[in-house]
KOLGULO-524942 format. One record per atom (N, C-alpha, C): x, y, z; chain. Coordinates in steps of 0.2 Angstrom, whole numbers. Each point is the difference from the previous one (the first is absolute). Layout:
N
[[X,Y,Z],"A"]
...
//
This chain:
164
[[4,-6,0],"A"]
[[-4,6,0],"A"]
[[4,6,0],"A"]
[[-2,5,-5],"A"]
[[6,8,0],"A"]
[[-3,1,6],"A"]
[[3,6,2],"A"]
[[-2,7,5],"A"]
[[1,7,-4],"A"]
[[6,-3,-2],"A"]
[[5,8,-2],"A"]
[[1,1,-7],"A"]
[[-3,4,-5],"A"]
[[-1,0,-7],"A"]
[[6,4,-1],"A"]
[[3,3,4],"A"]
[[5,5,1],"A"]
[[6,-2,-6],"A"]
[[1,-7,3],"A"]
[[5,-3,-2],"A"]
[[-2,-4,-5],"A"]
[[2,0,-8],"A"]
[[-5,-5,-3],"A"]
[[6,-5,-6],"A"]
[[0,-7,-1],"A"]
[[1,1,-5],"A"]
[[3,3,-6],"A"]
[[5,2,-4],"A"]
[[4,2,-4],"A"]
[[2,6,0],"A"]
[[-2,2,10],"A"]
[[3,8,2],"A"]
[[8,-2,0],"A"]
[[3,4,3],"A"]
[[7,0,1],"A"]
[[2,0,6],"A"]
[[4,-7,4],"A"]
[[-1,0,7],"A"]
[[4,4,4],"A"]
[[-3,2,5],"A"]
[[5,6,3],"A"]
[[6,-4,4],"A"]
[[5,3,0],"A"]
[[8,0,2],"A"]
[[0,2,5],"A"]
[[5,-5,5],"A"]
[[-2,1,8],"A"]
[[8,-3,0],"A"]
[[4,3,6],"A"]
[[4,-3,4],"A"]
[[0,-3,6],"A"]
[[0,-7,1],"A"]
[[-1,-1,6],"A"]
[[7,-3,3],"A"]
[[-1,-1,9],"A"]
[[7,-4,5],"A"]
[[-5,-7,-5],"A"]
[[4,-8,-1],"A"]
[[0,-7,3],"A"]
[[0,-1,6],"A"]
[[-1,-6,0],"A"]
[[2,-5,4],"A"]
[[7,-1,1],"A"]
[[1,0,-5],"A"]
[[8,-4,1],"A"]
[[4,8,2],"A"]
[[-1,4,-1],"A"]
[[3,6,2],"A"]
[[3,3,-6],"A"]
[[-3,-1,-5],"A"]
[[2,4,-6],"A"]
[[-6,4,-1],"A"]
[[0,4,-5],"A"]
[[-5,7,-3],"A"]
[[-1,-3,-8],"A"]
[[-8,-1,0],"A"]
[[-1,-3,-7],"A"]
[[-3,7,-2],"A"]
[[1,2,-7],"A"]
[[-3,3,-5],"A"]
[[-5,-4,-6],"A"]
[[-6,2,0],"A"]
[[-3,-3,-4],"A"]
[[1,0,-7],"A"]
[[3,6,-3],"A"]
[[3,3,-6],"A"]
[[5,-4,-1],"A"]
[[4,-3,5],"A"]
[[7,-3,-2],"A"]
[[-3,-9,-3],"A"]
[[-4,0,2],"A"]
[[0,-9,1],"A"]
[[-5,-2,-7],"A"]
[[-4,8,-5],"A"]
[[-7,-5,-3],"A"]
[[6,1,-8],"A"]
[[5,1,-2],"A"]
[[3,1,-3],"A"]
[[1,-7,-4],"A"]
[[0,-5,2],"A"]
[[2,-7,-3],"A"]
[[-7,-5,0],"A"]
[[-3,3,2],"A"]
[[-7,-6,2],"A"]
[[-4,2,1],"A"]
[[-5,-6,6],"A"]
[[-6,5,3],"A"]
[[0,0,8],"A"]
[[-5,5,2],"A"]
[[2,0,8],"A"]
[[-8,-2,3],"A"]
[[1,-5,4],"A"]
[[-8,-1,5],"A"]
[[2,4,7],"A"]
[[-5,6,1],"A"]
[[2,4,5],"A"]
[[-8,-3,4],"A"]
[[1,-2,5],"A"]
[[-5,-4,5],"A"]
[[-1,7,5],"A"]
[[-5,1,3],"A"]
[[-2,2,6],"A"]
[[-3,-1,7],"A"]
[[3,-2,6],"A"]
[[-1,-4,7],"A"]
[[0,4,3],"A"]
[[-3,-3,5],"A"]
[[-4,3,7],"A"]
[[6,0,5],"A"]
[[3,-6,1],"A"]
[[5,1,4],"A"]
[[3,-9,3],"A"]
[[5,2,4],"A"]
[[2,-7,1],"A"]
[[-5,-3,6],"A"]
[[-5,3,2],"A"]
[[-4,-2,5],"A"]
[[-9,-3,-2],"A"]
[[1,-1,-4],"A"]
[[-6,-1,-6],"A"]
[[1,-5,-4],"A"]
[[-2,-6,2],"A"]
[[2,-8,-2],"A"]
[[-4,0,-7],"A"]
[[-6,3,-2],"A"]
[[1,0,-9],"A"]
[[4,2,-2],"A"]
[[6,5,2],"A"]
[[6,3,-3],"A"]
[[6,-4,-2],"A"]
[[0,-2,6],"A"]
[[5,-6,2],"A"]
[[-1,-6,-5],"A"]
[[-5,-3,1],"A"]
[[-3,-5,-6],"A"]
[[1,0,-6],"A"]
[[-4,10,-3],"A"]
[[3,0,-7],"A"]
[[8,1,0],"A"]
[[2,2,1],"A"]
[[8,2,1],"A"]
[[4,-7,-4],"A"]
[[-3,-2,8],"A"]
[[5,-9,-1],"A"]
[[-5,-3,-8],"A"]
[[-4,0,-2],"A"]
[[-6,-3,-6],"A"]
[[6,3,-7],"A"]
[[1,9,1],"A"]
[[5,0,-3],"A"]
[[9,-3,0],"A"]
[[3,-1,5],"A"]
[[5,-2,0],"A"]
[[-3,-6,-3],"A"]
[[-3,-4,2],"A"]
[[0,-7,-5],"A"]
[[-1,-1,-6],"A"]
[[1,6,-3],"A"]
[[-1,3,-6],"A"]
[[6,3,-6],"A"]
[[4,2,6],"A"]
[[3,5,-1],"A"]
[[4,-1,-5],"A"]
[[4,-7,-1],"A"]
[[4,-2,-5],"A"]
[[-2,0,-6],"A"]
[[-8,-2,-2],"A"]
[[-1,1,-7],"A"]
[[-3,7,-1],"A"]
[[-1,6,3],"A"]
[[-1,6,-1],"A"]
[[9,-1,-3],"A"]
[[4,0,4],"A"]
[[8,2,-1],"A"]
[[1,-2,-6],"A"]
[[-1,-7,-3],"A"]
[[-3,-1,-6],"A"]
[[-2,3,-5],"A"]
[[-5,3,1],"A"]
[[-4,5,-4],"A"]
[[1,4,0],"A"]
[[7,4,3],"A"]
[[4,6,-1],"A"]
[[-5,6,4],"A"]
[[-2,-3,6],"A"]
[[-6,3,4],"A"]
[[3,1,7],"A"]
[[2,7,2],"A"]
[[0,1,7],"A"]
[[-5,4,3],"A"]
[[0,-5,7],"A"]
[[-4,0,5],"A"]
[[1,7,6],"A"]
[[-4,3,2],"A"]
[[2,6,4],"A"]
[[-8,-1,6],"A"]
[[4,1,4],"A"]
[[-8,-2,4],"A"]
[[2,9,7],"A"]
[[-7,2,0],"A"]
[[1,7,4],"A"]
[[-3,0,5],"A"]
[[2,1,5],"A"]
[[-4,3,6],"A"]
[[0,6,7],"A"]
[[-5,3,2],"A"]
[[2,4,4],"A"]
[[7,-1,6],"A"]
[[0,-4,1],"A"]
[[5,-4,6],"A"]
[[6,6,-3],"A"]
[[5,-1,8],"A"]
[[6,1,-1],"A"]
[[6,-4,-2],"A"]
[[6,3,-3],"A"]
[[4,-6,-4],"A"]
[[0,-7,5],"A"]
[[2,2,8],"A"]
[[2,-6,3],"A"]
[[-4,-3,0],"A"]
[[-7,1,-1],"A"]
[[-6,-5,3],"A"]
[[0,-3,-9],"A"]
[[1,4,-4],"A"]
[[-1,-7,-10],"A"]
[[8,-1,1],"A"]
[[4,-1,6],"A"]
[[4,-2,-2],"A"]
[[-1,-9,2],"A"]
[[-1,1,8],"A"]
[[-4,-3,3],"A"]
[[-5,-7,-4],"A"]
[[-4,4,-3],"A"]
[[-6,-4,-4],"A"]
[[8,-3,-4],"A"]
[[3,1,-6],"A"]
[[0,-2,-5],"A"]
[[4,-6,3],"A"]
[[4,1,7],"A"]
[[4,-7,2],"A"]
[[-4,-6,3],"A"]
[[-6,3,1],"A"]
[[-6,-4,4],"A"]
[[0,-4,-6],"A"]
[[-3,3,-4],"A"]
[[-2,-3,-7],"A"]
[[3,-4,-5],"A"]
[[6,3,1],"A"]
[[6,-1,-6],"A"]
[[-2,2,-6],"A"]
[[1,7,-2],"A"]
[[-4,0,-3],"A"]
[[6,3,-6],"A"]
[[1,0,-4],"A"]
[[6,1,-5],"A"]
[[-1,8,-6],"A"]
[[-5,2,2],"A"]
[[-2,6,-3],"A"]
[[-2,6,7],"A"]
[[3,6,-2],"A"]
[[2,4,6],"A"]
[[-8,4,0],"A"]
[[-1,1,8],"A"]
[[-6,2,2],"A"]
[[2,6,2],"A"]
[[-4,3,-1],"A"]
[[1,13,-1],"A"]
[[-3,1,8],"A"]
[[0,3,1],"A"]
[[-1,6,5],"A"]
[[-2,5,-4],"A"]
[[-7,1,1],"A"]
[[-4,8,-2],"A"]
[[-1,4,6],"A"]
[[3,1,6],"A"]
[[-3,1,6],"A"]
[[-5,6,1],"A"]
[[2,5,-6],"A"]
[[-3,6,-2],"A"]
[[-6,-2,-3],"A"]
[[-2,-5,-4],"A"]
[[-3,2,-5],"A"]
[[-3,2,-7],"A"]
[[8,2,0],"A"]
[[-2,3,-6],"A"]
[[-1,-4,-6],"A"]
[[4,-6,-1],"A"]
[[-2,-5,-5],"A"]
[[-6,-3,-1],"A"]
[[-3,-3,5],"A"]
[[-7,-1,4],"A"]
[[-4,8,-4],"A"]
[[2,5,1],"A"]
[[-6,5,-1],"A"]
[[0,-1,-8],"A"]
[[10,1,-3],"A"]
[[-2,1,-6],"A"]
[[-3,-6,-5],"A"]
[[0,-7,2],"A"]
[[-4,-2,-4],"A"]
[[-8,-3,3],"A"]
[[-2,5,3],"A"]
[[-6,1,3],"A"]
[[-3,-8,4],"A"]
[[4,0,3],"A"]
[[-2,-7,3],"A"]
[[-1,-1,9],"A"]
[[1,8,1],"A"]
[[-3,1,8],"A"]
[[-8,-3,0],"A"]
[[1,-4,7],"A"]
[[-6,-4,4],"A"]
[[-2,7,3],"A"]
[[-5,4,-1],"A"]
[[-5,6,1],"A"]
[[-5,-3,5],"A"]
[[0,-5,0],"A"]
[[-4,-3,6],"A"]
[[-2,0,8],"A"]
[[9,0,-1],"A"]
[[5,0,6],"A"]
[[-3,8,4],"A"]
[[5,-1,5],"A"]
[[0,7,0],"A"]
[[6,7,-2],"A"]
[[-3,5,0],"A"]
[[1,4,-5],"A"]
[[9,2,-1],"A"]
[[3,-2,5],"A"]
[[7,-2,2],"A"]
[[4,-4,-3],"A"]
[[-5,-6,-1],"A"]
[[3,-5,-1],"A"]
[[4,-2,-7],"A"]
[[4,-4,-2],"A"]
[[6,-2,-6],"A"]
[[-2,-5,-1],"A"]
[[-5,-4,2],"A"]
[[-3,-6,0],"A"]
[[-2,0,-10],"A"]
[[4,-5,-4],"A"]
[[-2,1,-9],"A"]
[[-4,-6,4],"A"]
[[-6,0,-8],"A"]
[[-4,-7,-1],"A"]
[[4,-5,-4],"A"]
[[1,-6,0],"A"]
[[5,-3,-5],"A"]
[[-3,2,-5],"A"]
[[5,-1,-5],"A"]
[[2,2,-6],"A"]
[[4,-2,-3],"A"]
[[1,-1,-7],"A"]
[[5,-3,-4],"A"]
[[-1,6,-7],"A"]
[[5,1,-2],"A"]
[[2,3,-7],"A"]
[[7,-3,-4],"A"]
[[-3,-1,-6],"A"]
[[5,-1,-4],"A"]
[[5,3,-4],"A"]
[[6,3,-1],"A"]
[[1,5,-3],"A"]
[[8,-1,-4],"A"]
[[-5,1,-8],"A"]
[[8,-1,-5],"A"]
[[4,4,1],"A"]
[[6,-2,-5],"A"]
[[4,4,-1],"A"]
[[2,9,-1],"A"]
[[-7,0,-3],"A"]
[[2,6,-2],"A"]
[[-3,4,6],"A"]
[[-4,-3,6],"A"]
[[-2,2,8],"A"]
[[-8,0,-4],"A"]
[[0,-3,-3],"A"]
[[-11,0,-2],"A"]
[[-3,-4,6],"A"]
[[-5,1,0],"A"]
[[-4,-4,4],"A"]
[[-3,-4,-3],"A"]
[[2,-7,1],"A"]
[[-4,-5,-4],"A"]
[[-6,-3,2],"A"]
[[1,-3,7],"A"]
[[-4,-1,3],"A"]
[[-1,3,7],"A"]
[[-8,-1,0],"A"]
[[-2,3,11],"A"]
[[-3,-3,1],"A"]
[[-1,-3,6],"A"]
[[-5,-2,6],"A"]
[[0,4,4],"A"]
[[-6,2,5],"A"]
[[2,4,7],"A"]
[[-7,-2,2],"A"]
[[0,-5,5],"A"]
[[-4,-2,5],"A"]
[[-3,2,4],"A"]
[[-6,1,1],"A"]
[[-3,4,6],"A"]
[[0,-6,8],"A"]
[[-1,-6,-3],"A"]
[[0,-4,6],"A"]
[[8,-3,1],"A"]
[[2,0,7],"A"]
[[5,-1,0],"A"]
[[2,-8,0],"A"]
[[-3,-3,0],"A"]
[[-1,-7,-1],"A"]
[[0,-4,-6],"A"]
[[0,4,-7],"A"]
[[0,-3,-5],"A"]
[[7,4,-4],"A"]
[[4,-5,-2],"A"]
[[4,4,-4],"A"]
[[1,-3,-7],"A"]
[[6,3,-6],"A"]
[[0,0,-5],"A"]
[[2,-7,-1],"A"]
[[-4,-3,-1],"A"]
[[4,-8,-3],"A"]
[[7,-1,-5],"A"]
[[3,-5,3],"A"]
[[4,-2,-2],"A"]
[[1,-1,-12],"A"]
[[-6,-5,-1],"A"]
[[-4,0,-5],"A"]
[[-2,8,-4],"A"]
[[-3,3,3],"A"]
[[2,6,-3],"A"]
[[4,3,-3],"A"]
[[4,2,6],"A"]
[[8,5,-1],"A"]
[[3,-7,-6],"A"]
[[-1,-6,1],"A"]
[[5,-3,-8],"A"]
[[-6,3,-7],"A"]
[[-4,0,2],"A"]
[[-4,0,-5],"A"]
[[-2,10,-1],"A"]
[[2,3,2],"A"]
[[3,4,-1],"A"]
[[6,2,-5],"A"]
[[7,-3,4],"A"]
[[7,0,-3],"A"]
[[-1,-2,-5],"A"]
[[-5,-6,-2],"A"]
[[1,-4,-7],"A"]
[[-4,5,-6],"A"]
[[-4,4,3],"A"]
[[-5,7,-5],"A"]
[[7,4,0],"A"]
[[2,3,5],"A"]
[[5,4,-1],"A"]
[[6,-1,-4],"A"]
[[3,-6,1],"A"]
[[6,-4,-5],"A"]
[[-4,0,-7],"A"]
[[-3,-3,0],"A"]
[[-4,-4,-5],"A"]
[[2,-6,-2],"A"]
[[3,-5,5],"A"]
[[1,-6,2],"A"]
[[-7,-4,4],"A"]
[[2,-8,0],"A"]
[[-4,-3,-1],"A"]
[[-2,-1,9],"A"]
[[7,3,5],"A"]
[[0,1,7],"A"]
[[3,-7,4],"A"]
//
């Protein structure tokens, strides 16, 4: 289910600097150059649907790597707490820190439910080429359902034009 028309589809995806987990600073602009980018958005490491998709994607991760497809998973939390998750996890793909929000605002994926404070995104998944397009969006109102596994490949494979 959309929320946010804001962001749509074959816009231009905005360009965010984030800390990792690992302690590096990812650039969005640096990484869609060679391939595609699945940019994920989670509630946090305390929120066991997150934790579940997370790890649904790590089990995944190597034929996304495959398919010349890097994974970016975002959340309000600070570096040490995704840094935290991604060792819980094991998770092979670095998890952002937006503590501010800004990313959360700029692809319009703030949980407005919440309260008015809050950094709380709804999940959400975007796909985004090379050249930063937006190929693919999901953004969830319910936090309980997230973007299947089956999709996102069946996505990449519209987007490649591969059989996926």
């Amino acid at each position: 289910m959309n929320v946010n028309q804001t962001i749509s589809v074959g816009d231009l995806a905005p360009d965010f600097v984030l800390p990792a987990s690992d302690g590096s600073t990812v650039r969005l602009s640096d990484l869609v150059g060679d391939g595609l980018v699945l940019l994920g958005f989670f509630r946090g490491h305390w929120c066991p649907y997150c934790r579940r998709y997370l790890a649904k994607l790590q089990l995944h991760a190597d034929r996304l790597r495959e398919q010349n497809v890097r994974v970016l998973a975002i959340s309000p939390e600070p570096p040490a707490t995704s840094e935290t998750l991604a060792r819980e996890l094991s998770l092979s793909f670095p998890v952002l820190a937006d503590t501010d929000g800004r990313v959360i605002d700029a692809y319009g994926v703030r949980n407005r439910f919440a309260s008015a404070r809050s950094l709380l995104p709804h999940p959400a998944v975007f796909l985004i080429d090379a050249q930063r397009r937006i190929r693919f969006r999901e953004v969830n109102r319910n936090y309980k359902i997230r973007t299947s596994i089956r999709t996102i490949f069946h996505a990449i494979a519209e987007t490649t034009g591969s059989a996926g």
